[in-house]
Structures are given as C-alpha cells and as structure tokens.
C-alpha positions as CSV (number, residue, x, y, z in Angstrom):
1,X,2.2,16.8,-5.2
2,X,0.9,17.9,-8.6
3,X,1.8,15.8,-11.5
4,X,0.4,14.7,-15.1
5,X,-2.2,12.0,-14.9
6,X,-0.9,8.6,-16.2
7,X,-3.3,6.2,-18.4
8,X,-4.3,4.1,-14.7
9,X,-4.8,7.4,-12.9
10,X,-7.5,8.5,-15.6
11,X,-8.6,5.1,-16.0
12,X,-9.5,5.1,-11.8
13,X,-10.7,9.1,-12.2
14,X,-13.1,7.6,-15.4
15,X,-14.7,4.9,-12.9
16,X,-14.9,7.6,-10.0
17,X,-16.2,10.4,-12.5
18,X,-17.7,8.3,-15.7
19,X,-18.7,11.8,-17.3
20,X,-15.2,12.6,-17.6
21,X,-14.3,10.3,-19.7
22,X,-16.9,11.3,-22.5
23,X,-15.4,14.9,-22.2
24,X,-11.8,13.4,-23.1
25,X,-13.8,11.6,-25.9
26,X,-14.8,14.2,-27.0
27,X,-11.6,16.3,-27.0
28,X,-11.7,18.0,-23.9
29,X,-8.2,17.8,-21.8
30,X,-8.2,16.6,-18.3
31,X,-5.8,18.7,-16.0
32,X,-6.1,17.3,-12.9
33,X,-3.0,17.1,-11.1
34,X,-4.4,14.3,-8.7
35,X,-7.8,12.1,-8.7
36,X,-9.1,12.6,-5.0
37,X,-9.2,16.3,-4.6
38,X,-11.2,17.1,-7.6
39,X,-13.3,14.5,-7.4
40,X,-13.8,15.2,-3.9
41,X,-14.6,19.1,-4.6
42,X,-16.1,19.4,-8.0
43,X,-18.0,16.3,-8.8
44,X,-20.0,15.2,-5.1
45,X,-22.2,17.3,-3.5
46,X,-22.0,15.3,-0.6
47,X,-19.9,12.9,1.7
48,X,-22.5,10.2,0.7
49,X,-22.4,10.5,-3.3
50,X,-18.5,10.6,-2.8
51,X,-18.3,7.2,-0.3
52,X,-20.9,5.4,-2.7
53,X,-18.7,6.0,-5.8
54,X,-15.6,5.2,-3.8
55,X,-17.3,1.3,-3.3
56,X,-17.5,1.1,-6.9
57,X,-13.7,0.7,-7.5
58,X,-12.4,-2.9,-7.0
59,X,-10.0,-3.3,-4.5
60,X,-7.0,-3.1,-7.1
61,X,-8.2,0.6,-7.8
62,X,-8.3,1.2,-3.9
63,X,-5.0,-0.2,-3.1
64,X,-3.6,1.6,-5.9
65,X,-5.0,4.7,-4.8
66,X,-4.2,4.2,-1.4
67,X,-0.2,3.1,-2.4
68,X,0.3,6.9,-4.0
69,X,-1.4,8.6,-1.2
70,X,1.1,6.9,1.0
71,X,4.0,6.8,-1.3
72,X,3.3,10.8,-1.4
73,X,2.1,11.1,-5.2
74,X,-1.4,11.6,-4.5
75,X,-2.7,14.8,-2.4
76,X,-5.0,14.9,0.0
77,X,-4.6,17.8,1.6
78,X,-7.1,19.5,-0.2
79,X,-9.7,17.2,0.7
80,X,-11.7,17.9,3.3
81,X,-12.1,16.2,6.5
82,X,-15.2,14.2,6.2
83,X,-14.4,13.2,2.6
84,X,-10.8,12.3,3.8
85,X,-12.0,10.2,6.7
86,X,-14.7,8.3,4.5
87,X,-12.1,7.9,2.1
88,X,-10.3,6.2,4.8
89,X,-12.3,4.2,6.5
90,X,-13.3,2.1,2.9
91,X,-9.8,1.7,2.9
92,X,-9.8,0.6,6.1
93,X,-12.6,-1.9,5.4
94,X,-11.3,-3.0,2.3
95,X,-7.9,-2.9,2.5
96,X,-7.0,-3.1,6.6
97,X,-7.3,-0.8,9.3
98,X,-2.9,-0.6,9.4
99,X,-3.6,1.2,5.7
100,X,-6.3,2.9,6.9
101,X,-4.3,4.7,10.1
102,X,-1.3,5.2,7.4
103,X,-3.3,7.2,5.3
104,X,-4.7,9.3,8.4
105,X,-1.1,9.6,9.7
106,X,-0.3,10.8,6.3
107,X,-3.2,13.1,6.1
108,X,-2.8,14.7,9.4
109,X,1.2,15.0,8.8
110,X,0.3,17.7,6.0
111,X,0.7,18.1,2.5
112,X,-0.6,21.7,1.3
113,X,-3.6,22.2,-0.8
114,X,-2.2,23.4,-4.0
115,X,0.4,21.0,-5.2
C-alpha cells in the first residue's frame, strides 16, 4: 500500500504531527508512504499520546482517513495492535461502530507491513 502523499494526506499528517510540517518548511522531504504507521511508530511514545492526537482531527479528517484504510490505500498493517484498536474505536465513536468493525475486518484480513 505505499504511495506518494497527496496535499490532504500531508495536510491530516501536519495536524497529527504539527512538527512535521515546519521540517517541510524548512526544506526537509516527507517520505512517508502512509500517515498512520509512522505516526503510530515514530512520533507517540504511547497509545495515549497517539489516541489524544487522533481526537484532534475533525470528523472530515477521520472519515477520510478511515475511507482509504477501507478503500485499501492506507496501511495498517504495520501498526500495532493497541494503536490499531484505539484507532478504531475513535472511529467507532465518531464515525459508527459499522466503520469501526470495517476497519478491524480490514485490519485482521492482512495487509503486510512494508508496503
């Protein structure tokens, strides 16, 4: 599932990961190949930091995000578990508990870690 970040993708990595967006400013590329994943593994310490900046997004960023998991654009099989499962039950919350089982299905289904 890698790909080349489009203008929304950065602009929902930028909210996730505002510290990112000063690197671009300041001519630094940003190669991630999806927003989840790194976010997930390179920016939170914890399940906690990672769920509090999730609830930051409005609900358009969420659904969006949610719509290329399921539509098979955004990986996250290298998520791990616990940031996987808080990422979908804010979905879940926010967005209905039929997304929410979607993006476990999809999630539990497969996709390799790697792109």
């Amino acid at each position: 599932m890698a790909r080349d970040l489009n203008e929304r993708d950065l602009q929902v990595l930028f909210k996730l990961v505002p510290e990112l967006e000063a690197l671009q400013k300041k001519g630094i590329d940003i190669e991630y190949m999806n927003i989840l994943p790194p976010v997930a593994n390179h920016h939170y310490r914890s399940v906690e930091e990672f769920e509090q900046r999730l609830k930051t997004l409005p609900d358009g960023d969420m659904r969006y995000l949610a719509d290329l998991v399921l539509e098979g654009i955004e990986g996250t099989g290298c998520l791990a578990p616990e940031f996987a499962e808080a990422f979908f039950v804010l979905a879940g919350k926010r967005l209905g508990e039929e997304v929410a089982d979607r993006l476990r299905e999809t999630y539990e289904e497969g996709g390799s870690c790697g792109g």
